[in-house]
C-alpha positions in Angstrom: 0.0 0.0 0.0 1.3 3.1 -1.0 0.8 5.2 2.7 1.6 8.8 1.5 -1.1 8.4 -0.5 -3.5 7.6 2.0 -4.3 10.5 3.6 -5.9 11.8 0.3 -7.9 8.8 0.0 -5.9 6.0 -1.5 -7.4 2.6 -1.1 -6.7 -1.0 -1.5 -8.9 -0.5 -4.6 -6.5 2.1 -6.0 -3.5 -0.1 -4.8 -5.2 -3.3 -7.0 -6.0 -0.8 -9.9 -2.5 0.0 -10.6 -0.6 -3.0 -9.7 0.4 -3.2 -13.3 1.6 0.4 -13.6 5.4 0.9 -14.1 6.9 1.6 -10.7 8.7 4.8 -11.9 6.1 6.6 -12.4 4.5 9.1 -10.3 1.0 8.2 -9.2 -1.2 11.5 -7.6 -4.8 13.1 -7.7 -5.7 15.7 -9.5 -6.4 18.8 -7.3 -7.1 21.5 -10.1 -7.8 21.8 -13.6 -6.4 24.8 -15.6 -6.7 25.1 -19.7 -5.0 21.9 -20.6 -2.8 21.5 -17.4 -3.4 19.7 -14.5 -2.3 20.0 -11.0 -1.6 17.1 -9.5 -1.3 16.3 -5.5 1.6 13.7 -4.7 0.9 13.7 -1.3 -1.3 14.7 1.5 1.0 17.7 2.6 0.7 21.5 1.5 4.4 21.2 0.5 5.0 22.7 -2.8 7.4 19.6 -3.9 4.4 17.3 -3.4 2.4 18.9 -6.4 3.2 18.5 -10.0 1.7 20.2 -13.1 1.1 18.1 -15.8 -0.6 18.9 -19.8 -3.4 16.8 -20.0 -4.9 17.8 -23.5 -6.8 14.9 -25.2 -7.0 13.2 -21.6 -11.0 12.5 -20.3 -9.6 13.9 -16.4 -11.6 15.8 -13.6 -10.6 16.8 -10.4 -10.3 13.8 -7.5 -9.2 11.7 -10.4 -6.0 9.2 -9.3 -3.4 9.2 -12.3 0.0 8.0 -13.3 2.2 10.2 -14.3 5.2 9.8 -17.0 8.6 10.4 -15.4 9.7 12.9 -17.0 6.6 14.9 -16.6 5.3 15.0 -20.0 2.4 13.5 -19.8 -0.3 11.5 -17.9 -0.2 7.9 -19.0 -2.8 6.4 -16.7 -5.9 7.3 -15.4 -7.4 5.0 -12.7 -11.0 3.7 -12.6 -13.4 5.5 -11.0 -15.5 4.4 -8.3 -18.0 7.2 -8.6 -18.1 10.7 -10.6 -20.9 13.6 -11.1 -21.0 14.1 -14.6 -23.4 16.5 -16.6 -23.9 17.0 -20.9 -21.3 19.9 -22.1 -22.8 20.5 -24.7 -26.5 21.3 -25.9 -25.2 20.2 -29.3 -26.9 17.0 -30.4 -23.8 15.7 -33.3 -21.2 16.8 -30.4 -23.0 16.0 -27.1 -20.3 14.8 -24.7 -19.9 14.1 -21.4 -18.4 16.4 -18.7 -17.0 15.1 -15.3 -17.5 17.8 -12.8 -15.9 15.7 -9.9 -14.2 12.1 -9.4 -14.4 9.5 -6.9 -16.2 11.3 -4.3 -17.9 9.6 -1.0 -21.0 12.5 -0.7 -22.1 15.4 -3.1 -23.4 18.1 -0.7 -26.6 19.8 -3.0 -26.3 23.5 -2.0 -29.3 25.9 -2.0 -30.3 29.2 0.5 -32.6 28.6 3.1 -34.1 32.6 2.0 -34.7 32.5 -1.4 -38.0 31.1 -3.7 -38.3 27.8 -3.5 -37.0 25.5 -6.4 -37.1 22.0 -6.0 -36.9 21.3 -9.5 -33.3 22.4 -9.5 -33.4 20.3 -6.3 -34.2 17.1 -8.3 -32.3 17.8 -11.3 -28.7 17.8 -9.1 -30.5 14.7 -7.0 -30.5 12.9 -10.4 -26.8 13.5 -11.6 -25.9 12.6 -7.5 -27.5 9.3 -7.4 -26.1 8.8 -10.6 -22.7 9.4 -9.3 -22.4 6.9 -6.8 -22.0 8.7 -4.3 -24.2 10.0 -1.6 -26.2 13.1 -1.9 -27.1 15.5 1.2 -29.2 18.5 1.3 -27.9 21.7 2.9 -29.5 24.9 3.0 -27.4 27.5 3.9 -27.7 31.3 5.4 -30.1 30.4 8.2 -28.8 33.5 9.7 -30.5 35.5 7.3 -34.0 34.8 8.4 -34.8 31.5 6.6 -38.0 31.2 5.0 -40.1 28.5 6.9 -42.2 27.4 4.0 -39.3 27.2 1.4 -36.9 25.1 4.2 -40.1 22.6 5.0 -40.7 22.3 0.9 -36.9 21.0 0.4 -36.8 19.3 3.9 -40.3 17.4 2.2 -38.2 16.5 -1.6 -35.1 15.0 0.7 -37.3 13.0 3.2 -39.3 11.0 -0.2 -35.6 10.4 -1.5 -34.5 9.3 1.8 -31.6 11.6 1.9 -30.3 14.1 5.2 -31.1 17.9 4.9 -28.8 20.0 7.1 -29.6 23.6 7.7 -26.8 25.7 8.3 -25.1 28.9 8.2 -21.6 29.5 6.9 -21.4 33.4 8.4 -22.5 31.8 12.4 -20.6 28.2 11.9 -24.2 26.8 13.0 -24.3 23.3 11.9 -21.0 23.1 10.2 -19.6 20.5 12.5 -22.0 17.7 10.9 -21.3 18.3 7.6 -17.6 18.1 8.3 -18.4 14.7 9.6 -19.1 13.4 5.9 -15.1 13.8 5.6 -14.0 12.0 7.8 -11.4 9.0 7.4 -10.0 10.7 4.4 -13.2 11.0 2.6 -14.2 13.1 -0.3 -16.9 15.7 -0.6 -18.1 18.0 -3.6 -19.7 21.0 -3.2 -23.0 21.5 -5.8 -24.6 24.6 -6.2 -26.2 27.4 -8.1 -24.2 31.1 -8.3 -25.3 33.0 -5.2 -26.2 30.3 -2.8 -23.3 30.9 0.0 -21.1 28.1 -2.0 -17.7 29.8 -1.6 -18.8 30.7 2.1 -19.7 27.5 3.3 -16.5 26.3 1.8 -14.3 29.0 2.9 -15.8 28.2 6.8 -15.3 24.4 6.5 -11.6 24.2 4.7 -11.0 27.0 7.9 -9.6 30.1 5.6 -10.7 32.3 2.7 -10.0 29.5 0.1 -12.4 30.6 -2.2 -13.2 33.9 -2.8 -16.6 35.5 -1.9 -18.8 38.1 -3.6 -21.0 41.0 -2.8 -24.5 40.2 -1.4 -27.2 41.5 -3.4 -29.5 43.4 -1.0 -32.7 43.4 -2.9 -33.2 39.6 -2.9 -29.7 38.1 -0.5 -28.2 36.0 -3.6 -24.4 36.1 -3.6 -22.4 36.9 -7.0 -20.4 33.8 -8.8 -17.1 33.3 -7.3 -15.8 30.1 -8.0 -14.1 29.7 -11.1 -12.1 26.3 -11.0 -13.0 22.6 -9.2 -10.5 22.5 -6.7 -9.9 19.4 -4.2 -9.4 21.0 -0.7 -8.0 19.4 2.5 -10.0 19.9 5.4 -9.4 20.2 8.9 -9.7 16.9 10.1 -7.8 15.6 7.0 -11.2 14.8 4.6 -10.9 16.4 0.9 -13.8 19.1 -0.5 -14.1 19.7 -3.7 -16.1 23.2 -4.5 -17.2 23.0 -7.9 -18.0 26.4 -10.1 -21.7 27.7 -9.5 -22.9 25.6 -12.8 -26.3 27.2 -14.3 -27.0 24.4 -16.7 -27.2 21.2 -15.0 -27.7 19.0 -18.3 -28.5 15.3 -17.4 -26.2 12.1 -18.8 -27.4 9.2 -19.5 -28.9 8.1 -15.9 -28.6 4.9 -14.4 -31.0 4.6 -11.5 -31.0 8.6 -10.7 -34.4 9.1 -11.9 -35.8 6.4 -10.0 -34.0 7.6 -6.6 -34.8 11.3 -7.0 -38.4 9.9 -7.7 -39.0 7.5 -5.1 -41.8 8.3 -4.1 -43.5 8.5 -7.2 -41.7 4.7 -8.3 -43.9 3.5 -5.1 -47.3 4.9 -5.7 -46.9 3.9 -9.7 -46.7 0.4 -8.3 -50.4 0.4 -7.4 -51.3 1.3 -11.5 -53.9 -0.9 -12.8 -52.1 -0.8 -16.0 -48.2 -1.3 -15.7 -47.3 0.9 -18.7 -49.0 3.8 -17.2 -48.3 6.6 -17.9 -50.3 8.7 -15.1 -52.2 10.9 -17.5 -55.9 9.8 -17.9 -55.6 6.0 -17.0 -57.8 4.7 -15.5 -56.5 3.1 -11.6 -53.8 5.3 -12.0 -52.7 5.3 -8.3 -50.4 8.7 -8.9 -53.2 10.8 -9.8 -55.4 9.3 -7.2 -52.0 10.4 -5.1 -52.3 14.5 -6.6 -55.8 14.3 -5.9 -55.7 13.5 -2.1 -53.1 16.4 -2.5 -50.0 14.0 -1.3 -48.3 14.4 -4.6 -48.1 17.9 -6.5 -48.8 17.7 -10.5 -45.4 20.0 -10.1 -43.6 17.1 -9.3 -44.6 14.5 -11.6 -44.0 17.3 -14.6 -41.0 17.5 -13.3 -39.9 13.9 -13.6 -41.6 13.5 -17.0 -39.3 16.2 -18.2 -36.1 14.5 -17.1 -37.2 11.4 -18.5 -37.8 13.0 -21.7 -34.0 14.6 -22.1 -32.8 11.7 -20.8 -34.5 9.6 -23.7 -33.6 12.6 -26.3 -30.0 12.0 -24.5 -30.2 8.6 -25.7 -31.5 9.0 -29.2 -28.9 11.3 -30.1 -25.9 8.8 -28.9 -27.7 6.6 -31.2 -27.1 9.2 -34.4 -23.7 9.3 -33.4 -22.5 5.8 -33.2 -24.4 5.8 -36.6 -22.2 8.5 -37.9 -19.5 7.4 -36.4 -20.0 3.4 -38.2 -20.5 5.2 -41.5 -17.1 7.2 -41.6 -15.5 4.1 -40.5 -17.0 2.1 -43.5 -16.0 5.1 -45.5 -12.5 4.9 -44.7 -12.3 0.9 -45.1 -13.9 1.8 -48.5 
């Protein structure tokens, strides 16, 4: 087992993983991204010897990946699996729709939203979807609590975490109130990612739980208390009881990837009721002994809610469609070239 690893989360999984890699090189995680270079952690320490900066053009990398590094620096020869990664569509472009990794191998995804402002738990369920799909864990936290929460919109997200059977911690990074058990999601050298809409106290939440002014944080708006974007890079973080954060940028377009079981999980509660359908293709319109609108009608299920799902299982079938086109594509220049 490599042990100066360890303390930024290298496990025996890791250790099997690159059993086969060539013992000269140099294996770290990737702490920062920066226009084709990488900045790369060779150990747990804040010692500038123990990072390395590394091109990584053409190479599928996101921060809290584990690679292997070339000895003579050039290049990164190996990336390690991944045992879990929040990744969202780049591009709205249906011939050159790809994949973006917004964080690797991370143990929780903490989904960020202010206690004050409107509700919106459809943003809530579209960053549930991509944090199931991750692997990892997702938690709720609602942050500025000190700035006279609004009861109605806390008990609204408090209501989407408890169908998903998820925590919801609400906090404030100005007071430190509640920060000591989300810091507990870190511990044993675990990894966190920070998720979160521009003006939500991201970059405060962070800066109070890494212990300094890591991130920088904007002007407060006074006419409706939303923060301006600060974040501009993923960076992987150590924390104070030697966990890793990494604060992702305030992303406004959360563009789903092909799900696995997200949609299910961010839906649970709707999965159960449709499970009492007469007809097992329903599709909770105008069926009849369709248990889910029995559900809206008895008022235990909002018609907000199951719009809301139906959407995301629409982009996520136009998702697939157009991965269809371009393995098709992709066959036909191949026969082209063979030709």
């Amino acid at each position: 087992m490599r042990h100066n690893l360890q303390a930024l989360g290298w496990n025996q999984a890791f250790e099997v993983a690159a059993k086969n890699i060539d013992p000269s090189f140099i294996i770290g995680r990737v702490s920062r991204l920066d226009r084709g270079w990488s900045t790369i952690k060779t150990s747990a320490t804040s010692n500038p010897v123990d990072m390395i900066r590394v091109r990584n053009i053409g190479a599928d990398i996101a921060v809290g990946d584990w690679v292997a590094v070339a000895p003579d620096l050039d290049r990164i020869d190996h990336v390690l699996p991944r045992y879990s990664a929040l990744i969202r569509r780049a591009s709205s472009d249906a011939i050159r729709a790809e994949q973006h990794a917004v964080a690797a191998n991370i143990d929780t995804v903490f989904i960020v939203h202010a206690a004050t402002n409107d509700s919106n738990e459809r943003r809530v369920e579209r960053e549930l979807v991509l944090a199931f799909d991750s692997g990892a864990t997702p938690v709720l936290v609602l942050t500025k609590n000190d700035l006279s929460a609004a009861p109605e919109h806390v008990a609204a997200l408090r209501d989407v975490a408890r169908v998903c059977g998820i925590a919801c911690h609400v906090v404030s990074g100005l007071t430190g109130e509640g920060l000591d058990e989300l810091a507990e999601y870190a511990r044993d050298h675990q990894t966190v990612a920070v998720l979160g809409a521009s003006g939500v106290g991201k970059s405060t939440l962070v800066n109070r739980l890494v212990g300094d002014s890591k991130q920088q944080v904007g002007e407060v708006r006074q006419g409706d208390q939303r923060g301006r974007h600060t974040t501009v890079a993923a960076d992987l973080v150590v924390l104070p009881n030697g966990g890793w954060l990494i604060d992702t940028p305030g992303l406004r377009a959360l563009n789903l990837w092909t799900s696995g079981r997200g949609i299910e999980r961010a839906f649970a509660d709707i999965f159960l009721l449709a499970e009492d359908c007469k007809f097992r293709d329903c599709k909770h319109q105008d069926e009849p002994g369709c248990a889910v609108r029995v559900a809206i009608g008895r008022g235990e299920l909002s018609v907000e809610r199951l719009e809301s799902m139906g959407r995301l299982v629409a982009e996520e079938l136009a998702l697939e469609e157009e991965q269809k086109v371009r393995v098709r594509m992709s066959n036909r220049k191949g026969m082209r070239k063979l030709n």
